[in-house]
Every structure is written in C-alpha cells, then in structure tokens.
C-alpha positions, 0 to 999 in steps of 0.5 A, a space after each residue: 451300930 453299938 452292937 456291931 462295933 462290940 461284936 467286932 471288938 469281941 471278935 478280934 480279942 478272941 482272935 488275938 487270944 487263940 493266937 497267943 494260946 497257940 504261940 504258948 503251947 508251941 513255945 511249950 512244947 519246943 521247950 519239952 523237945 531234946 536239944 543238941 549242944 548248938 541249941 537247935 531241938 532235935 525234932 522229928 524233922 531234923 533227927 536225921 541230920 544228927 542221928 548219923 551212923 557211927 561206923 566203928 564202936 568200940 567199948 572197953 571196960 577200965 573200971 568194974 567189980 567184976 572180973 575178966 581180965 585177970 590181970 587187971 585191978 577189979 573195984 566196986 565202980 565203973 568206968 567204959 572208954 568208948 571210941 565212936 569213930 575219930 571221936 573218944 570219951 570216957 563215961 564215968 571214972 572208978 572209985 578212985 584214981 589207982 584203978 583207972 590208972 594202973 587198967 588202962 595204962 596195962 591196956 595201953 589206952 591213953 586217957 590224956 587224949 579223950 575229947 570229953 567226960 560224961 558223968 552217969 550221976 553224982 555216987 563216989 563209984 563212978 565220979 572218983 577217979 576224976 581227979 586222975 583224969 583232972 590231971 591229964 586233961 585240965 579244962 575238958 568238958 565234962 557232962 553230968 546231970 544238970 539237977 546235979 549242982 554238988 557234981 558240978 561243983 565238984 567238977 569245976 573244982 577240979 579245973 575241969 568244964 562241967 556241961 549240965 545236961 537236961 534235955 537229950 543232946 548230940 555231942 557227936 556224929 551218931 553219938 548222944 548223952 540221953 537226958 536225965 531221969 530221976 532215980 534218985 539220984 539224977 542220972 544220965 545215959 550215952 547212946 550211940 547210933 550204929 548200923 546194927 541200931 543204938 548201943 546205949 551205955 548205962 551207969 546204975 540205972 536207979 530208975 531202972 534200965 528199961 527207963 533208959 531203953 524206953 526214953 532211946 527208943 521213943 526219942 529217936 525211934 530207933 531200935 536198940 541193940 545192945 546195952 551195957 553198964 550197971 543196972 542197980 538190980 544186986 539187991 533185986 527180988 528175983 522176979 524183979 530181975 526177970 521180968 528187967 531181962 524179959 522186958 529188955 529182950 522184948 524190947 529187941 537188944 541182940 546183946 545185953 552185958 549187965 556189969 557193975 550193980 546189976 548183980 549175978 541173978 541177970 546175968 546168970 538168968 541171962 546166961 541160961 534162958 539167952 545165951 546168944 544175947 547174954 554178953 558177959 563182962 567185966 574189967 578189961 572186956 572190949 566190944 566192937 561194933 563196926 562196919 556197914 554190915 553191923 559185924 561185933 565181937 567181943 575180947 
C-alpha cells in the first residue's frame, strides 16, 4: 500500500512539473513573438488581421546627401515623409532643423499635420532636426529603439512622447515599425504592406540591410518589393557591396533606392548590372506605390 501510495505521489508530481514545464515555454515563447501597439502578439493566427494592404504609398525624400532636386538643400542625413493612405509619419529628421524646414516647405508638405515620428536610431544625422518637428507638434509620439535610453531621454526633452520599440509592432493599417537589431547601435526599421509585397524604409542599417530584409520576410512571410534608405556600405569593400546587392535581389526586391550611407559603389553596381531595379534617389525624389494592381512610379 506504501509502495502505491509513492508511485501515485511521484506521478502526480510529474505530472504537475510537465505542466509547468509546458506553461513556461508557451509563456517563453509568446514573450519572443512581435507585438502591436494594443498589446496583442502578432502571431501566425492573427497576421491577417493587422497585416493589411495599404493601397497608396507615397515616399518623398526631405532629407539626403545626395542630390535630385536641384532646388533643394542636400545634408549628410536623412529624413522620408510617408504617407500610408490617410495616415502620414515621418522617419527620421536630417542633421538639423534648416534642411528639414527649408525642403519641405518648397515641396510644400506640412509636417505640422504628421500623426507620428519614428527615429531609425540614436546618430546626430537622422535625430537633428527633432527640434523643428518639436515645435510643430509638441507631444507627438515618437518611436525610437527601446534599448535606446539617451534618445529617449532626448526626446522627452523635447516636449515630445517617445514610444520604446522592441518587439515588431503595427502602428497602422499594413503599416509596421519592424523591431530592433543590434548594429551597433540599435536601430529600428518601417515596413509597409502594399499590394505589390512590403516596402521596407531603412536608416543606415548598421547590422546590414539584409538583416532588415531577412527579419520582414520571416516575421510576416510576405514578399519584399522594394526598399530604400541608408545601407552603411560608403566605406564597404566592393565585394562586400556586391554580394548586399546580389542578396537583395535574390531576395526578390523589384526596386532598390540606396540613398544616404549606402555609397556610389551599389548604386553605380546596380545601375549597370539591374537597371529596371536600381531606383536612384536623393533629396527631393517621390515614390508611389498605389492601387490594387500595384501601379508605382517615381518623380
């Protein structure tokens, strides 16, 4: 009867450890899983839900040190003003407030009515002309890489609402800020969802634009179609470059605009061996992507 009554015992205590064993690793395996901004993780089961077409996209290049629009101011930086349907952001500031200010006032778009900021990362290029924003739309949420604490700091200085991102989150219909990578420093990234597949919005990529790219596809399973922004590779040997670009178009991108960091090696690579992908770019240049048919084109 002794013997029974341990067997049972010992029994029912594995039981209640497999159960807490398998109550951990769900727990710890949620925890891993991107999140939105209500909270709710954005699981296989409930992508749909959030990842929604956008049906216009337009991106136009406020801040560059490249060269389009020959009217416009260039600076070492970056700043894109997106418009994802009814909502508008803008992803990263310049260098300071004069560039942002004087491009986008002679292109005639009105930062005062943006719905919200998102910040690649913390480097003086792409955060300095916060202050300008600041005093257009005092209290406006602004994302920025949760491991990020100076920029947070920063930007509560500023009057302004910082939002840490860690996990991927939806901050819009079809519209995410894809979670952050360690380059250093840490650095977040915007993709959007359009009918043509996901146009992903870069600052400099310190841990490489493919990283970027990898983390889209795998966390939403969705094909990429384009990307622009910075892609840290001015410096790069040019094997380096190549093999970027060769692995961004295997990867499927129909357009690829390397702008700002990404140096004249890519794009002059890009230009040569894939002039239908290669997309140019600069201060001033506007992308649009819209429609159920996926029409784009570039001005």
């Amino acid at each position: 009867m002794r013997i029974r009554s341990i067997v049972i015992t010992c029994s029912l205590a594995l039981t209640l450890a497999l159960i807490a064993s398998a109550i951990f690793m769900n727990t710890h395996i949620q925890q891993k899983l991107p999140t939105t901004t209500t909270g709710e993780k954005v699981t296989s089961s409930i992508m749909k839900k959030y990842a929604t077409v956008v049906n216009y996209l337009e991106l136009t290049v406020l801040v560059d040190n490249y060269s389009y629009n020959k009217t416009l101011v260039t600076a070492w930086g970056l700043s894109i003003y997106c418009v994802a349907d009814n909502v508008t952001f803008l992803f990263d500031t310049g260098p300071d407030d004069y560039a942002l200010c004087r491009n986008s006032e002679l292109l005639g778009i009105n930062l005062s009515s943006i719905d919200f900021v998102v910040l690649s990362h913390e480097h003086g290029d792409h955060v300095g002309g916060l202050n300008y924003v600041a005093k257009l739309r005092r209290g406006i949420k602004v994302y920025v890489p949760s491991s990020s604490r100076d920029l947070i700091s920063y930007v509560s200085s500023l009057g302004l609402n910082p939002v840490p991102v860690h996990n991927t989150v939806t901050v819009a219909k079809g519209v995410f800020i894809v979670g952050e990578v360690y380059g250093p420093p840490y650095e977040i990234a915007v993709a959007i969802n359009t009918s043509k597949g996901f146009v992903v919005v870069v600052g400099c990529s310190h841990a490489g634009v493919t990283t970027f790219l990898r983390k889209v596809s795998e966390e939403f399973g969705g094909r990429i179609y384009a990307v622009i922004g910075g892609f840290h590779l001015f410096s790069a040997p040019k094997d380096l470059v190549v093999d970027v670009a060769e692995e961004i178009v295997d990867m499927g991108a129909r357009k690829i605009y390397p702008i700002h960091c990404s140096g004249d090696y890519i794009r002059h690579y890009l230009a040569v061996n894939y002039p239908a992908i290669y997309g140019d770019g600069g201060v001033g240049m506007r992308v649009v992507v819209e429609g159920s048919g996926g029409s784009e084109k570039e001005e």
